[in-house]
ROTI-378473 format. One record per atom (N, C-alpha, C): residue number from 1; atom name; z, x, y. Coordinates in Angstrom, 1 decimal. Each point is the difference from the previous one (the first is absolute). Layout:
- pos|site|c3|c1|c2
- NUM|CA|Z|X|Y
...
***
This chain:
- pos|site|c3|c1|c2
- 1|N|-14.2|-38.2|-35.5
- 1|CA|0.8|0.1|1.2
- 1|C|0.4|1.5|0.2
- 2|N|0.3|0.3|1.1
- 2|CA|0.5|1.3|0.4
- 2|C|0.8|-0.1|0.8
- 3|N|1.1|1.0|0.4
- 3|CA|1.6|0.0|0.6
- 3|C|-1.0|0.1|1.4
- 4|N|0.8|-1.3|1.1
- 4|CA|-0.5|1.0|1.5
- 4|C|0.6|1.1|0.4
- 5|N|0.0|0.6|0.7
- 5|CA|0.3|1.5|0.5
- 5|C|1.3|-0.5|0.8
- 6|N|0.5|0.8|0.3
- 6|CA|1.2|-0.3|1.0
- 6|C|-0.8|-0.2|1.7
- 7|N|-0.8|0.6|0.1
- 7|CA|-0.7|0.3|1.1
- 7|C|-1.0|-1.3|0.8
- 8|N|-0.6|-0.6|-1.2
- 8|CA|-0.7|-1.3|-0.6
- 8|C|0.8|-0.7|0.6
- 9|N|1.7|0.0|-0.6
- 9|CA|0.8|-1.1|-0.1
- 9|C|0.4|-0.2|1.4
- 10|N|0.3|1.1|0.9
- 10|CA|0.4|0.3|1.3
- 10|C|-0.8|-0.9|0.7
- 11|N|-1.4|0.4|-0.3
- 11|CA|-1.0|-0.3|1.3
- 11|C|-0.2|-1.2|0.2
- 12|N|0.4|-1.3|-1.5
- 12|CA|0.2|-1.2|0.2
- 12|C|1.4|-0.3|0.5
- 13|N|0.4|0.4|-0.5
- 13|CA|1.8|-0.5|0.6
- 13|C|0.1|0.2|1.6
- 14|N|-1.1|1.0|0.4
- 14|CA|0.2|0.4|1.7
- 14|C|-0.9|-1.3|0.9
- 15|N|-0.4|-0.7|-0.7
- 15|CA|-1.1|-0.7|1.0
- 15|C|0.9|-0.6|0.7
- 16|N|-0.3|-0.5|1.2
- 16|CA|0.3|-0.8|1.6
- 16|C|1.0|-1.5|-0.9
- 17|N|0.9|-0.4|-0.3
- 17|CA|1.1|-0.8|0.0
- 17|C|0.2|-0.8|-1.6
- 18|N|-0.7|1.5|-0.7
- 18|CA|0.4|0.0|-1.4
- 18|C|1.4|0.4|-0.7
- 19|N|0.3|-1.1|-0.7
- 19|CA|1.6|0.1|-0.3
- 19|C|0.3|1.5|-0.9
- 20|N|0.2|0.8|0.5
- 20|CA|-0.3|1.2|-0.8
- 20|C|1.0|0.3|-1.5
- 21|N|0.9|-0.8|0.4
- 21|CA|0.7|0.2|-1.5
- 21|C|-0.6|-0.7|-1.4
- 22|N|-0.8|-1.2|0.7
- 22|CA|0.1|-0.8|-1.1
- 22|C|-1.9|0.5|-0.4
- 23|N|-0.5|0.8|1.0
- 23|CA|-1.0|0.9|-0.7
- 23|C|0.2|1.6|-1.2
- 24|N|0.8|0.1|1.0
- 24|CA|0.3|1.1|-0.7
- 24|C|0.6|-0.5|-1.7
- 25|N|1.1|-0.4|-0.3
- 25|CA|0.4|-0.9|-1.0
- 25|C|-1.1|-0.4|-0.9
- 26|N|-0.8|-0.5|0.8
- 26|CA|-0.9|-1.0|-1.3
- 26|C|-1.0|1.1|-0.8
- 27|N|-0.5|0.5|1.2
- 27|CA|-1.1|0.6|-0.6
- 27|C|0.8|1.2|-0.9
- 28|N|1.0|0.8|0.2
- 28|CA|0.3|1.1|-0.6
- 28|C|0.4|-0.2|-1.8
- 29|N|0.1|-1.8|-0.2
- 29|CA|0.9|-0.6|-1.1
- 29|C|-1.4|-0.8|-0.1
- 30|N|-1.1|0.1|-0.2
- 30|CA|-1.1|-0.8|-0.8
- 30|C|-0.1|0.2|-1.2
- 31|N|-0.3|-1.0|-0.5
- 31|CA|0.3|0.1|-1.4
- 31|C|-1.1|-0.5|-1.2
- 32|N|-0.4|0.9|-0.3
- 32|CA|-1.4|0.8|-0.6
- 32|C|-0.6|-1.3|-1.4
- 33|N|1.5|-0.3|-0.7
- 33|CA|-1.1|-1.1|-0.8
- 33|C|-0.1|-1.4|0.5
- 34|N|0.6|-0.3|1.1
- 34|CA|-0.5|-1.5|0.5
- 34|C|-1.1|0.3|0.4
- 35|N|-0.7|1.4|0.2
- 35|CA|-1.9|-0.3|0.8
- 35|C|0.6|-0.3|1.4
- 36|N|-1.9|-0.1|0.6
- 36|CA|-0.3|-0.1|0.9
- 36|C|0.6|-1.7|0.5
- 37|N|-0.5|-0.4|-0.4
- 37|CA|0.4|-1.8|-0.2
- 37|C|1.6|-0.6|0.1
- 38|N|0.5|1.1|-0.9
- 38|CA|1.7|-0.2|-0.4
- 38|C|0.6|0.4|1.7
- 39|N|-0.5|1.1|0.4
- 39|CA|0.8|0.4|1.0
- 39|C|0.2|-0.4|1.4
- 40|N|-1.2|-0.8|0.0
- 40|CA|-0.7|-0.6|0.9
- 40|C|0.9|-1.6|0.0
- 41|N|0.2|-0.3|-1.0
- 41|CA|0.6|-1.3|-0.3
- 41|C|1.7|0.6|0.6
- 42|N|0.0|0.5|-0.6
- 42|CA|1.6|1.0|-0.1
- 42|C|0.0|0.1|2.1
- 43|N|-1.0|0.7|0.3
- 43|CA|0.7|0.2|1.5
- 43|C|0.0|-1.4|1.0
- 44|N|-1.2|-1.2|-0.5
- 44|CA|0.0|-1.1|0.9
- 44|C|1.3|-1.2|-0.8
- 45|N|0.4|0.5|-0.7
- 45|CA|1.8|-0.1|-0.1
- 45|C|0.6|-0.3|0.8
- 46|N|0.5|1.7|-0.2
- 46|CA|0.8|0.3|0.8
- 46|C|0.0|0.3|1.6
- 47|N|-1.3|0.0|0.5
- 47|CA|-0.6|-0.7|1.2
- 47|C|0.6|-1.4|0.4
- 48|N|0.0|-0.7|-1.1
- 48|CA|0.8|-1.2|0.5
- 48|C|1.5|0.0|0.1
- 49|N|0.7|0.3|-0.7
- 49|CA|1.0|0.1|-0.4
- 49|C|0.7|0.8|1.0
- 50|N|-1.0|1.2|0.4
- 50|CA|1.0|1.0|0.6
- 50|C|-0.9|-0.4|1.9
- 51|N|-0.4|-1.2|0.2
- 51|CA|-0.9|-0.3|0.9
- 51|C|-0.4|1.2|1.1
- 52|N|-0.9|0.9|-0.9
- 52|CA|-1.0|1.1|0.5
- 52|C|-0.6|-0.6|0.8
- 53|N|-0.4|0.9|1.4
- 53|CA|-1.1|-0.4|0.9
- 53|C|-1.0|0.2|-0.3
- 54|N|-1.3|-0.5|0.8
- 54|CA|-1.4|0.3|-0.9
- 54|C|-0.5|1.6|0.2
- 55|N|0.5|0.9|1.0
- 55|CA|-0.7|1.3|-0.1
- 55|C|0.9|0.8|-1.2
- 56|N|1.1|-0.4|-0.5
- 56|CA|1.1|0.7|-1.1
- 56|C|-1.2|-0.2|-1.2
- 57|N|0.0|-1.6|0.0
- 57|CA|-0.7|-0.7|-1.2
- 57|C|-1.4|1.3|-0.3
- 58|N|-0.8|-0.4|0.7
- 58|CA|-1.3|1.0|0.2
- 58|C|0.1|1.3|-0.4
- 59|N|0.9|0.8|0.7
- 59|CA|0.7|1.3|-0.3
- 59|C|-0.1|0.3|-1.3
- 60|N|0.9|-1.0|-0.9
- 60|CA|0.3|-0.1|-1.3
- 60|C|-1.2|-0.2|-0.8
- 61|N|-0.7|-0.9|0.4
- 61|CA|-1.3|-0.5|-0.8
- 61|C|-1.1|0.9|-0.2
- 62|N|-0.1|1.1|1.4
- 62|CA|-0.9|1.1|0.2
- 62|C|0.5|1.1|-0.9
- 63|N|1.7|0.0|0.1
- 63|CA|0.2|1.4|-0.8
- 63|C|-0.3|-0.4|-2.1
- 64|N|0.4|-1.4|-0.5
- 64|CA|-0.6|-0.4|-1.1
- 64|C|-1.5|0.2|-0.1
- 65|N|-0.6|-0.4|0.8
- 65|CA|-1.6|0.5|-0.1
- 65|C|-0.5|1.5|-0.3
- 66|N|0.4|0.9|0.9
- 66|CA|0.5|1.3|-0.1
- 66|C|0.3|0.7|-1.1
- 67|N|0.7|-0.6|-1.0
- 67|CA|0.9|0.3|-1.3
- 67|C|-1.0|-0.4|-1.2
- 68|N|-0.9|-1.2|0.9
- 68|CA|-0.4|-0.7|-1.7
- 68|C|-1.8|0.7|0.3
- 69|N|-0.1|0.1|1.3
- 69|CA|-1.6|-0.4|0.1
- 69|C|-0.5|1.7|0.0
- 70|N|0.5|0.5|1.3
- 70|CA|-0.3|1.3|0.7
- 70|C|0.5|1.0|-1.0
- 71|N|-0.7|1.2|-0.6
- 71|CA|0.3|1.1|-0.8
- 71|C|-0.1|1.0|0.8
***
């Protein structure tokens, strides 16, 4: 895993009627030994919990891919 950038974090948080706090939030506080799997589990949570819309959800899911996949 690798930290996203602040800039990374922005460019998701900015998309068209994404909840930008609760991108900004998640992704900046991922947490390195739940893995790829853990975190993923961890955001479709609080996706429910915190009833995210699906472009937030996505946002989130793209910036975890980003961290675990993209070097």
């Amino acid at each position: 895993m690798r930290e996203l950038t602040a800039a990374e974090i922005e460019r998701l948080a900015s998309r068209a009627g994404v909840k930008r706090i609760a991108v900004e939030n998640f992704l900046s506080t991922l947490y390195p030994p739940a893995g790829y799997a853990g975190n993923l589990a961890n955001a479709n949570a609080d996706a429910r919990c915190y009833r995210w819309n699906a472009v937030t959800i996505r946002a989130i899911r793209d910036g975890i891919f980003q961290a675990w996949v993209r070097r």
